[in-house]
C-alpha angles and dihedrals in degrees: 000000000000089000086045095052087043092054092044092051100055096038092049105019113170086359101076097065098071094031114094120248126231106215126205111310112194129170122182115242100253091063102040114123101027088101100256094128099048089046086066100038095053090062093055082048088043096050097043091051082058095051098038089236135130137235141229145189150158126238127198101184107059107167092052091034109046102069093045097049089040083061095057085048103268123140134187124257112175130000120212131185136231123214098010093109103039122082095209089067113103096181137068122288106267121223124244123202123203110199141193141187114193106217113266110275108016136089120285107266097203 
């Protein structure tokens, strides 16, 4: 988290404190595809085109995530990596998306 909160920081520097933040959006397998993600994500969306404010998120599953934020208009705008710098960790080093949507209408932040 520490690594995550360092990386934020320097893409999005004074700008994060007044961006929304997307919050862990899970759906179980079963009911994947059926729109209920993107349901709760367009009222954040909704909500941060009102306000003329961005969004932003974190995504741990990079391969699976990205094509479905880029479609509700996030991009990526650093990658980071877990475990590649701790010695405890047996597997590989995970990806970790940072992600931002710029509200509707207005100029990119980052």
């Amino acid at each position: 988290m520490q690594k995550i909160d360092i990386a934020s920081r320097q893409v999005l520097g004074e700008k994060r404190k007044w961006m929304l933040q997307l919050d862990i959006v899970a759906t179980i397998c079963i009911r994947q595809h059926r729109g209920y993600g993107s349901a709760l994500v367009k009222v954040l969306i909704d909500k941060s085109d009102l306000e003329s404010r961005g969004v932003w998120l974190v995504s741990s599953n990079v391969e699976e995530n990205t094509r479905f934020y880029n479609s509700l208009g996030f991009r990526t705008v650093t990658t980071i990596f877990v475990g590649d710098s701790n010695p405890l960790w047996q597997e590989q080093p995970v990806p970790i998306a940072i992600m931002v949507r710029e509200p509707k209408g207005t100029c990119q932040m980052v």
